[in-house]
Backbone bond lengths (Angstrom), bond angles and torsions (degrees), N, CA, C in turn:
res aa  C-N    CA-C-N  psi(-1)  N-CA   C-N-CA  omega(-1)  CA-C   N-CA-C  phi
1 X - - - 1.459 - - 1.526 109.49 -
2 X 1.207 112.98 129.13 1.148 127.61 -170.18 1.665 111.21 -77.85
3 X 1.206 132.15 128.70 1.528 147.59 179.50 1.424 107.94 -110.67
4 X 1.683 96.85 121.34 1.294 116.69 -178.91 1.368 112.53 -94.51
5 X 1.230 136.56 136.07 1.184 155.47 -132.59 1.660 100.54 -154.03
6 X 2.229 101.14 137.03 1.372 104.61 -177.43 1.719 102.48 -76.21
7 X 1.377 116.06 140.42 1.396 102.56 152.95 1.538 124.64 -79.68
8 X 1.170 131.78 179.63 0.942 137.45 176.78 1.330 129.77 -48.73
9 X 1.250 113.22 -61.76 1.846 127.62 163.78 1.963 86.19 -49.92
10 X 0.926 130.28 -62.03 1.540 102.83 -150.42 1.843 116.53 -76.04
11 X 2.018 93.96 -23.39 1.920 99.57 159.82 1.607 96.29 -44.52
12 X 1.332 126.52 -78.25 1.691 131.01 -156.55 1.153 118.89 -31.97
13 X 2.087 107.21 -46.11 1.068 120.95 -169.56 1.548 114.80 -56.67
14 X 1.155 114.24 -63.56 1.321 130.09 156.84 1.471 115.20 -41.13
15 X 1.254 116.74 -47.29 1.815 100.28 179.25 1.908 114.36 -52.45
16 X 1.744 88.51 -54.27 1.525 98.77 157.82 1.372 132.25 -28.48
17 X 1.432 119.41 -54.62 1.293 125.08 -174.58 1.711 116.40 -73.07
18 X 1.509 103.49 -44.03 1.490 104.50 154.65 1.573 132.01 -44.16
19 X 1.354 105.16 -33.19 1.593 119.66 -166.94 1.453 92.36 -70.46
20 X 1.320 107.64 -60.25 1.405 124.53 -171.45 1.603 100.52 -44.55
21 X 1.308 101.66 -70.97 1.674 99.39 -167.07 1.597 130.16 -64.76
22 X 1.639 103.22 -6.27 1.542 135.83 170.53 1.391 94.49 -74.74
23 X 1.567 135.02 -67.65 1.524 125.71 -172.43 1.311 105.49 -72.59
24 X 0.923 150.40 18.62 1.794 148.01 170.64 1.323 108.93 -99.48
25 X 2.063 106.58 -40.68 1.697 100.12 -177.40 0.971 130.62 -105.81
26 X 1.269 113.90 -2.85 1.690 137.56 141.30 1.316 137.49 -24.56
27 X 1.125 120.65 -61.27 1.748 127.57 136.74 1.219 105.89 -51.13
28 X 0.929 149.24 -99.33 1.335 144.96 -149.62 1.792 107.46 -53.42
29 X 1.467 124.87 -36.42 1.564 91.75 166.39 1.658 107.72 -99.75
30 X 1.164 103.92 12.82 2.040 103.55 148.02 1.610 102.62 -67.94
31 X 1.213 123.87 -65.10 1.445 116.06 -161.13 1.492 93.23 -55.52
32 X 1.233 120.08 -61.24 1.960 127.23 -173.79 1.605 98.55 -13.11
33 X 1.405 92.15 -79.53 1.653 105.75 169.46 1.291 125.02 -1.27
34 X 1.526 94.43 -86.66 1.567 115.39 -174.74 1.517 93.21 -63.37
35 X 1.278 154.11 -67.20 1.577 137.13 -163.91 1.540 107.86 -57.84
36 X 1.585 104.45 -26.83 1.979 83.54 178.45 1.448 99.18 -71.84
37 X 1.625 119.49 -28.80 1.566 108.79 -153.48 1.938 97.58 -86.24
38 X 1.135 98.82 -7.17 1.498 92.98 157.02 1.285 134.05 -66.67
39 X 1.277 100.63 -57.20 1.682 120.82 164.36 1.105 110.46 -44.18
40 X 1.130 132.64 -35.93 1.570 120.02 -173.09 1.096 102.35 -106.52
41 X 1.033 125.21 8.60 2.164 113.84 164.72 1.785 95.11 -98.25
42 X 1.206 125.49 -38.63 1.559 123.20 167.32 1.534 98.80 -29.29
43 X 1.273 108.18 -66.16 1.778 121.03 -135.67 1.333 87.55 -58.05
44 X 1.923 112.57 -55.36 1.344 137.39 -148.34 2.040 95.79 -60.03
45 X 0.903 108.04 -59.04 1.497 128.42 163.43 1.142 124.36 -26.75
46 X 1.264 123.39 -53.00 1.442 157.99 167.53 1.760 111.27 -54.26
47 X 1.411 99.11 -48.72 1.308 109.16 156.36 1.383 157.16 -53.82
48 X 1.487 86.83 -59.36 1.722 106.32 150.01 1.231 111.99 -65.30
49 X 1.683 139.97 -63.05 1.374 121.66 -171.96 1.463 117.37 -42.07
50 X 1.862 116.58 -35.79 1.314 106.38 175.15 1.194 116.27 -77.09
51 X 1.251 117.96 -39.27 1.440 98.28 168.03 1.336 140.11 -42.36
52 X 1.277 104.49 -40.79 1.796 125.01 163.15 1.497 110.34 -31.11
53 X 2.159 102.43 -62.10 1.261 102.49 -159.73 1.667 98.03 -71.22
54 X 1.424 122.98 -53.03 1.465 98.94 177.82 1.683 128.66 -63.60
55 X 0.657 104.59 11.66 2.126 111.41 164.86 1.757 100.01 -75.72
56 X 1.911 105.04 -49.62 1.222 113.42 -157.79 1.837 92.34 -76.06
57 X 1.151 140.93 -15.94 1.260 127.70 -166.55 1.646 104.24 -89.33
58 X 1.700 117.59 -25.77 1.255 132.24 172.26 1.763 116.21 -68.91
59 X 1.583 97.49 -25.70 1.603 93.22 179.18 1.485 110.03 -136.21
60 X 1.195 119.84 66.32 1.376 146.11 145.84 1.665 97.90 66.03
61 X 1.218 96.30 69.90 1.778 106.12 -165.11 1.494 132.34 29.79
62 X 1.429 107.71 43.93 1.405 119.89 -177.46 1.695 112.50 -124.55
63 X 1.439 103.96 119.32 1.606 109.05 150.99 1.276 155.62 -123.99
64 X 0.944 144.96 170.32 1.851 128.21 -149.09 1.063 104.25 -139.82
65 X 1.189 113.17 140.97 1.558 134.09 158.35 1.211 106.89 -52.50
66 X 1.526 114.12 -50.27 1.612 122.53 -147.37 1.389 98.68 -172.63
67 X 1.356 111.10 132.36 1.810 111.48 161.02 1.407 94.20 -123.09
68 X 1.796 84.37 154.42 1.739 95.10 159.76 1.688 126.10 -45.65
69 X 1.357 134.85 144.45 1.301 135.71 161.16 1.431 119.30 -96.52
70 X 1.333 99.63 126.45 1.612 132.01 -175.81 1.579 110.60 -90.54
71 X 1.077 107.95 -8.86 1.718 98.98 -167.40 1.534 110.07 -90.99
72 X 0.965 101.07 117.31 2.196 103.12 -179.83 1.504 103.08 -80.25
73 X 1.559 74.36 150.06 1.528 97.08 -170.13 1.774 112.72 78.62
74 X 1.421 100.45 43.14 1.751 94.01 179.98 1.668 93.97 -138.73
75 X 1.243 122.47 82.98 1.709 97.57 168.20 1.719 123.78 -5.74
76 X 0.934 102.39 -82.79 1.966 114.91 173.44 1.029 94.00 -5.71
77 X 2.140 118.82 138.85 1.052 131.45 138.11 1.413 113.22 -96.78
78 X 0.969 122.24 24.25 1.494 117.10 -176.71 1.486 110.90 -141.29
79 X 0.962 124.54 154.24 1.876 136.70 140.64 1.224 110.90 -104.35
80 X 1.349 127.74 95.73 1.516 108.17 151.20 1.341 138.61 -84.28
81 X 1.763 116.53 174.36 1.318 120.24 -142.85 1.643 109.07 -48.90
82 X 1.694 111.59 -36.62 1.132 124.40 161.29 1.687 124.40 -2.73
83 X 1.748 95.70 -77.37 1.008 107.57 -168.51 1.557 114.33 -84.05
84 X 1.493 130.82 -5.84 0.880 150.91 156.97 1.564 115.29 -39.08
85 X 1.491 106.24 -70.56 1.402 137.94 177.74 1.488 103.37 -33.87
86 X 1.271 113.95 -55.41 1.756 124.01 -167.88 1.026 133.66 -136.82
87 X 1.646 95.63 21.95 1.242 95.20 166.43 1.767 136.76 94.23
88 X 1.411 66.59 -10.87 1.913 87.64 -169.93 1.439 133.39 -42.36
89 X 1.309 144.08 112.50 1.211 139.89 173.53 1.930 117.21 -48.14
90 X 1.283 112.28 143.96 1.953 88.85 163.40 1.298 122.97 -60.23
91 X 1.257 107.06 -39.46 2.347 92.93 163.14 1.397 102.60 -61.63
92 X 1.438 145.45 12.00 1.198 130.43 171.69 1.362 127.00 62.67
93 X 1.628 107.18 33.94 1.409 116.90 -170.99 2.056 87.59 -106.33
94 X 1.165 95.13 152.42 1.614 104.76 166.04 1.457 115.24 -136.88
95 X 1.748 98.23 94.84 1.484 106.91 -172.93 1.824 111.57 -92.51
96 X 0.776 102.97 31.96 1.666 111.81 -161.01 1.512 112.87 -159.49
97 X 1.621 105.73 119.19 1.795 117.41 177.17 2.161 91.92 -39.31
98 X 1.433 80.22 153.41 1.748 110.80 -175.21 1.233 98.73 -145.48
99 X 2.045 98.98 -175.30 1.186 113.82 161.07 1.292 134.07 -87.74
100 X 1.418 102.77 -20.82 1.532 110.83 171.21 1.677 98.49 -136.32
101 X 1.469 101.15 108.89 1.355 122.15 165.19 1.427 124.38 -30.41
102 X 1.429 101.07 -69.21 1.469 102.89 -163.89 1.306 119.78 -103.61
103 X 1.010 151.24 97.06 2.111 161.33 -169.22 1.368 93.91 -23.77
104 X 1.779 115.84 -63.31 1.547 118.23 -174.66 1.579 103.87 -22.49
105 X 1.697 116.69 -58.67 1.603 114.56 -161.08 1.621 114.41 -55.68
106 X 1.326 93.96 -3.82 1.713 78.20 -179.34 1.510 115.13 -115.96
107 X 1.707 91.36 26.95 1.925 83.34 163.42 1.791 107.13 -149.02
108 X 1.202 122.00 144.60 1.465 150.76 -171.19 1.094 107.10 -56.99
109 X 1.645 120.64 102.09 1.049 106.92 178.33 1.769 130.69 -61.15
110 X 1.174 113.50 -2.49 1.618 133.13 176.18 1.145 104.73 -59.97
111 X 1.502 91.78 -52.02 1.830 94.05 -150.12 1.674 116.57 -81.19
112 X 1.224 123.32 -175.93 1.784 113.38 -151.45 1.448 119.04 -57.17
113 X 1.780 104.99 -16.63 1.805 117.48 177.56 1.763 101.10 -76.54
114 X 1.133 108.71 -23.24 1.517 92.32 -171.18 1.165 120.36 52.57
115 X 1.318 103.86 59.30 1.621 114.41 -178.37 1.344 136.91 86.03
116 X 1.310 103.66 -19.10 1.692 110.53 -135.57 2.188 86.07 -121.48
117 X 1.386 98.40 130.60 1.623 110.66 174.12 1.625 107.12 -60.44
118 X 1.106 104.13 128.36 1.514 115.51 159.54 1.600 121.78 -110.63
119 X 1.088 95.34 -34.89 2.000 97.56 177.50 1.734 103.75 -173.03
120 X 1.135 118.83 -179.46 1.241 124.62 -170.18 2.271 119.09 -80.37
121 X 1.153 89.91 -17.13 1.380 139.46 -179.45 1.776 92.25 -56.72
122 X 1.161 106.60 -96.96 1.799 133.88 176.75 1.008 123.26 -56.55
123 X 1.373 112.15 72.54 1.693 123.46 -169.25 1.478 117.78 -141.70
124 X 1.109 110.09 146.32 1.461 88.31 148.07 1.756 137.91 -3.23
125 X 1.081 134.99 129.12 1.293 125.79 166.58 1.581 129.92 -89.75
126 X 1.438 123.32 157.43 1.488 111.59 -162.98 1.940 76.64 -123.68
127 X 1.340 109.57 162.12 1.920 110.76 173.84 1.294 89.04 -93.72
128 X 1.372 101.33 134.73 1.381 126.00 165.61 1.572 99.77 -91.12
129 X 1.329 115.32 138.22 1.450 129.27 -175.13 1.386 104.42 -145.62
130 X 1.284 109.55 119.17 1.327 115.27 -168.09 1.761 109.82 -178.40
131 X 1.493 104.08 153.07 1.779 115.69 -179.75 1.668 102.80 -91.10
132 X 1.235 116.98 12.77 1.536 108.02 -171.00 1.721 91.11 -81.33
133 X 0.835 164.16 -35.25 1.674 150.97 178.88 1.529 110.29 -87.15
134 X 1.148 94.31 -80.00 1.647 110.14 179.43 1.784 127.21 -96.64
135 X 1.819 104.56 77.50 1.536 103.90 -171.22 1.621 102.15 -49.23
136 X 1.219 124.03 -40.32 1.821 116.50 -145.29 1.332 92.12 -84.23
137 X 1.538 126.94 -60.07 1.216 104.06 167.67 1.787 155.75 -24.53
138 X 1.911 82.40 -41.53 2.068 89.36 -175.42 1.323 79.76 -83.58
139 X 1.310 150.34 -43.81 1.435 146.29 176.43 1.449 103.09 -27.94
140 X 1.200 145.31 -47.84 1.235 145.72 -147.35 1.613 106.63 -89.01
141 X 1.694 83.91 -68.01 1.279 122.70 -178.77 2.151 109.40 -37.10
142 X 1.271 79.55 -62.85 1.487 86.78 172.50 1.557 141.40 -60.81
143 X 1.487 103.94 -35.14 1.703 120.55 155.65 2.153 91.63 -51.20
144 X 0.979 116.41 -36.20 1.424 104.97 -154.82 2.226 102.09 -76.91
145 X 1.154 87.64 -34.67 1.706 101.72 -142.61 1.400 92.05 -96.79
146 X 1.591 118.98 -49.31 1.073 136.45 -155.92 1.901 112.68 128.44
147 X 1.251 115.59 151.31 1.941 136.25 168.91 1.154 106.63 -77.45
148 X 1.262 125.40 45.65 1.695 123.19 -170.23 1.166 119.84 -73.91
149 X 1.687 109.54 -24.01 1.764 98.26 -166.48 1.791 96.02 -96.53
150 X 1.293 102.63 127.82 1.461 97.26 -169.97 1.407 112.18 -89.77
151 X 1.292 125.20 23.68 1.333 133.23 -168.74 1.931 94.88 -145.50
152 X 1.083 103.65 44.52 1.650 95.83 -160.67 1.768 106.00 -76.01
153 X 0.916 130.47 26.08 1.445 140.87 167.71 1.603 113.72 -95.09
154 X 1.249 95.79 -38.78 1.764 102.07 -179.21 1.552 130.26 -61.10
155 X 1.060 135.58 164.87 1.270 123.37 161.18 1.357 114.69 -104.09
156 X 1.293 105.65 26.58 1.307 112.57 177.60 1.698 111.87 -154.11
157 X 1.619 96.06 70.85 1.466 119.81 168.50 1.434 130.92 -5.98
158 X 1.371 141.55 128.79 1.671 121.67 154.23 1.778 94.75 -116.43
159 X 1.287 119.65 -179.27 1.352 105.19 178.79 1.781 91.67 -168.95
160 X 1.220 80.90 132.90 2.008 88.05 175.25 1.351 113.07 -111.39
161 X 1.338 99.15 112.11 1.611 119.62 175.31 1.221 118.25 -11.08
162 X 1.519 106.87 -54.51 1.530 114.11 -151.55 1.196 90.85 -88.50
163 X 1.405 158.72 -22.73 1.225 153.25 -159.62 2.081 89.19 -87.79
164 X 0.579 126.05 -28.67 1.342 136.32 -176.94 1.691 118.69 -51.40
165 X 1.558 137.83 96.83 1.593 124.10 -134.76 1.577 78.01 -93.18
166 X 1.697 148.70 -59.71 1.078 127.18 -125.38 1.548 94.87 -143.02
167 X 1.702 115.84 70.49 1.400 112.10 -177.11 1.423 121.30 -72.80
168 X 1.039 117.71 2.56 1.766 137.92 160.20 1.046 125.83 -83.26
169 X 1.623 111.98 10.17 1.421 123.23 171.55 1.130 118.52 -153.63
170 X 1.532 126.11 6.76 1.129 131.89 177.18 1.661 111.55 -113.80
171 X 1.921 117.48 119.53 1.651 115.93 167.83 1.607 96.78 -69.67
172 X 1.578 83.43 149.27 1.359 101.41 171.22 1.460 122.15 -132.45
173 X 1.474 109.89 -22.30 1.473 141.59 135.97 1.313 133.75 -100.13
174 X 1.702 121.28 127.57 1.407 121.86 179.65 1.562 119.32 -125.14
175 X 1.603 102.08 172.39 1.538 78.35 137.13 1.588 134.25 -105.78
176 X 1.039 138.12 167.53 1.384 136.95 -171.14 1.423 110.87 -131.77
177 X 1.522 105.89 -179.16 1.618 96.68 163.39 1.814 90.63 -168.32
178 X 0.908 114.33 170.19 1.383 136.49 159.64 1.139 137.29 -80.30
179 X 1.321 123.06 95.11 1.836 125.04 -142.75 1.643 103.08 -73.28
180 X 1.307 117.89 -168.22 1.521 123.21 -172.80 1.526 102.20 -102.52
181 X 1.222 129.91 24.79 1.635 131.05 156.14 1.446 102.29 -161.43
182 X 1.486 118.94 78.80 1.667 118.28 -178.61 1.868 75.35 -79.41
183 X 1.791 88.76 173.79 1.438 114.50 -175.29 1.961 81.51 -123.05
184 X 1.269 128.59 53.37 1.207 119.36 156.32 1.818 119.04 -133.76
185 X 1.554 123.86 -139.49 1.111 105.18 165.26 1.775 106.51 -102.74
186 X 0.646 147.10 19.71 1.449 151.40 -163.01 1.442 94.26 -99.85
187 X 1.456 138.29 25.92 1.259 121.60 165.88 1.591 120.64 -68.86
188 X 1.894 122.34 137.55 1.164 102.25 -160.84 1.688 112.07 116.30
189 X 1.131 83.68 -44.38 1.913 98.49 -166.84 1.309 108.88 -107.27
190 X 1.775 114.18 33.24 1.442 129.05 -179.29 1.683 97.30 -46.17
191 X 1.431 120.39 154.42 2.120 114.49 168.06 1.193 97.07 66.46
192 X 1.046 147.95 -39.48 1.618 118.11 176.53 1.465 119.97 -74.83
193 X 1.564 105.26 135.28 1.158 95.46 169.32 1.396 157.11 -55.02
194 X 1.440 119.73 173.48 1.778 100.09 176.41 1.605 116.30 -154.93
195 X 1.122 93.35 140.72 1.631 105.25 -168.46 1.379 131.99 -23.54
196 X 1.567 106.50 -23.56 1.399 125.11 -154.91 1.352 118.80 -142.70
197 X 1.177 139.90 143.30 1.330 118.95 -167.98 2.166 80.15 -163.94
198 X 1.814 81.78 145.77 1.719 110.76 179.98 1.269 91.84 -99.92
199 X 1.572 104.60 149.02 1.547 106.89 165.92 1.724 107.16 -89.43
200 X 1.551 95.43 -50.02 1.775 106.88 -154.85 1.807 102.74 -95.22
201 X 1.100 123.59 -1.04 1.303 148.50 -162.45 1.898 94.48 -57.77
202 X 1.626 119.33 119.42 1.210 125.75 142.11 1.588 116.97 -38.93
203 X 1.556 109.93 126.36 1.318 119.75 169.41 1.573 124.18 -16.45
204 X 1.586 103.15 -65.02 1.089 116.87 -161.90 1.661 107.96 -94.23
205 X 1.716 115.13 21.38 1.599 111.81 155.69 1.459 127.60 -137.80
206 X 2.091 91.89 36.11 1.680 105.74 -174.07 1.019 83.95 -123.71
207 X 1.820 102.92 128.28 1.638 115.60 155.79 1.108 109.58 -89.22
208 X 1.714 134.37 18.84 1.298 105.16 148.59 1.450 78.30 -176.27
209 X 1.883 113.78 -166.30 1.470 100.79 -156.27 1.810 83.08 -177.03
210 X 1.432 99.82 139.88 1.964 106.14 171.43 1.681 93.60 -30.00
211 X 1.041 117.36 162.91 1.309 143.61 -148.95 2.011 105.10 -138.97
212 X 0.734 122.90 112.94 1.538 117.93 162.50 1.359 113.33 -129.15
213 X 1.593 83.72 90.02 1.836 102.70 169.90 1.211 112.30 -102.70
214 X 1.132 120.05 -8.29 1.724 112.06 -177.88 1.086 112.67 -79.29
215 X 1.585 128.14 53.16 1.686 121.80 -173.77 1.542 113.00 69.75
216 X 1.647 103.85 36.22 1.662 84.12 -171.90 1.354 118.79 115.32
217 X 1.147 127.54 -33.25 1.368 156.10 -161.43 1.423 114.06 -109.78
218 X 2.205 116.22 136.60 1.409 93.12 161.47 1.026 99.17 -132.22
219 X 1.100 130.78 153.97 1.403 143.60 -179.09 1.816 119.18 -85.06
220 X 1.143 106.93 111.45 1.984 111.57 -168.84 1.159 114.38 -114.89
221 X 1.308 139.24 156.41 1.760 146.16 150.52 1.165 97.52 -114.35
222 X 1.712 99.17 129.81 1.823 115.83 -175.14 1.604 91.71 -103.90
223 X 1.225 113.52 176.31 0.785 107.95 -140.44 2.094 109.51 -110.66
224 X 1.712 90.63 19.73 1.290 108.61 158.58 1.248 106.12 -113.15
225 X 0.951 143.55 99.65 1.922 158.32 -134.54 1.583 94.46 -28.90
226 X 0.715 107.61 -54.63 1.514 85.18 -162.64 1.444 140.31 -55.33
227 X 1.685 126.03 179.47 1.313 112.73 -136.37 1.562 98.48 -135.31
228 X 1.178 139.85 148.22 1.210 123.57 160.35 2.148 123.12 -159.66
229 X 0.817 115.81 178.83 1.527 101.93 -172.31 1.697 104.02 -111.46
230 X 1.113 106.89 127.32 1.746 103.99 161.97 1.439 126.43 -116.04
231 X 1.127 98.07 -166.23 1.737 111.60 -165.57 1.768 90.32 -135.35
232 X 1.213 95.24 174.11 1.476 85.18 171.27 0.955 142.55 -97.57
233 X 1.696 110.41 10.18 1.142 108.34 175.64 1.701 99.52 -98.67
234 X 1.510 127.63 1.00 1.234 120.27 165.13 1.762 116.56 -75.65
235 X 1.452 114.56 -27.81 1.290 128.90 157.79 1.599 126.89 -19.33
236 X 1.203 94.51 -62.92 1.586 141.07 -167.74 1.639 103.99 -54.20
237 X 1.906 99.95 -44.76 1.549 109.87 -169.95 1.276 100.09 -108.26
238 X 1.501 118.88 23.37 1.509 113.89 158.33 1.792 110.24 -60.48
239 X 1.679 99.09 160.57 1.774 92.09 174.57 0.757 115.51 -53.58
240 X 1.692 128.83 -41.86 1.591 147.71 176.09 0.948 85.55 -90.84
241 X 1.377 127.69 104.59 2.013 125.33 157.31 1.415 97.42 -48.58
242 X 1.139 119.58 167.98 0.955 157.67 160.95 1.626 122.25 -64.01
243 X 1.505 166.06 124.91 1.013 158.38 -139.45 1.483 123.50 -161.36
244 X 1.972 86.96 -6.28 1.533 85.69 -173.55 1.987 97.41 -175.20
245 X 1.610 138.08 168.19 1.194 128.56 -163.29 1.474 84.45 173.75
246 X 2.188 93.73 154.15 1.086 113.32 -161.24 1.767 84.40 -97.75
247 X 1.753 129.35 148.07 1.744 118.80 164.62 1.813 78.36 -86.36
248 X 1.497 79.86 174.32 1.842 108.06 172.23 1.311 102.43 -65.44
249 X 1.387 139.61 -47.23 1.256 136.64 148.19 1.556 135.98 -27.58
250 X 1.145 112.33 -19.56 1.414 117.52 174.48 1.976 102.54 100.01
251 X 1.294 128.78 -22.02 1.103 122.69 156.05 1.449 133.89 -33.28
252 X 1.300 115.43 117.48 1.902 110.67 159.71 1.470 107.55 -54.54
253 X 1.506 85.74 141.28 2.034 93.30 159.35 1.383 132.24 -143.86
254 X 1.404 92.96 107.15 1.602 95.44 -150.06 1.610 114.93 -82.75
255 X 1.240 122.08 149.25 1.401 108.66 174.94 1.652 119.04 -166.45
């Protein structure tokens, strides 16, 4: 019995047709991608804000950007909220139950870590709210939103919930990133995230800024748990508009 065999032109044809149907589903499980890796910076988000709120039920409805550090023998003047959250040692070990278990939750899987903890530094961002740059502004700002940070001179925020007028419209967690000329030491470390993020902040005195890596999009927790993704013109209709954003490129974008 005779066996029929491809010729050559009809192998190609077929390689062709594969090629073809390889560049069609390619984008589309690229986009797949990016919507799961959305979903899971929501969830991750979602997490930390609660964690936040139960920290805040342990300390008389107050939470921080940053407190002073007490521990001798640590260079650091600071703890931030970071290390707050879980507990964290300055070698960044967490030998002791927290509020947020695992380090991973506090970074985007999008963004240049791809998920994965590097230091206390590269996280998620919390809004810094404060009169240390711009008094007339938080002056304004604050008749509007609420006087929440009760230390509002510092550069290292506390803020009581309840003083807070419209927590259904205010981020309190984002994502961020580190633009391609911060004014800090993180030069180098353009796309990674950072702990802290300005809303109303001049270009040239934000080391880093909400982040819209999701195609455009950044992903926030306000500061009544819940979670949601914007654009920038959803930014804009934050309580605290918005004033300024990281592109996927590492560009400011001011507006």
């Amino acid at each position: 019995m005779n066996r029929r065999t491809f010729t050559l032109i009809e192998l190609l044809v077929v390689i062709a047709i594969i090629a073809i149907l390889a560049g069609m589903l390619l984008p589309a499980l690229g986009k797949a991608r990016q919507t799961a890796r959305k979903a899971v910076c929501l969830s991750k988000l979602s997490q930390v804000m609660k964690a936040q709120l139960f920290y805040a039920d342990d300390h008389n409805g107050l939470i921080a950007v940053a407190t002073s550090n007490t521990e001798s023998g640590n260079a650091s003047n600071f703890i931030p909220w970071t290390m707050l959250l879980t507990n964290m040692k300055f070698d960044e070990t967490t030998p002791n139950s927290s509020y947020l278990g695992d380090k991973n939750m506090l970074v985007c899987p999008t963004s240049r870590l791809q998920g994965r903890f590097e230091n206390r530094y590269f996280t998620y961002g919390m809004m810094r709210f404060t009169r240390e740059k711009y008094p007339s502004s938080y002056d304004t700002t604050a008749a509007k939103i609420g006087n929440f940070s009760i230390n509002n001179s510092s550069w290292m925020p506390v803020y009581q919930i309840a003083r807070i007028k419209e927590p259904s419209r205010l981020i309190m967690i984002a994502d961020t990133a580190i633009p391609t000329t911060p004014t800090s030491a993180y030069t180098g470390k353009t796309g990674n995230p950072y702990w802290q993020f300005q809303v109303d902040y001049a270009e040239g005195d934000a080391n880093a800024a909400v982040s819209t890596l999701h195609d455009g999009a950044a992903n926030g927790a306000y500061v009544d748990g819940h979670v949601a993704s914007h654009t920038v013109a959803n930014l804009k209709e934050n309580a605290y508009p918005f004033k300024i954003s990281v592109k996927q490129d590492g560009t400011f974008e001011n507006y």
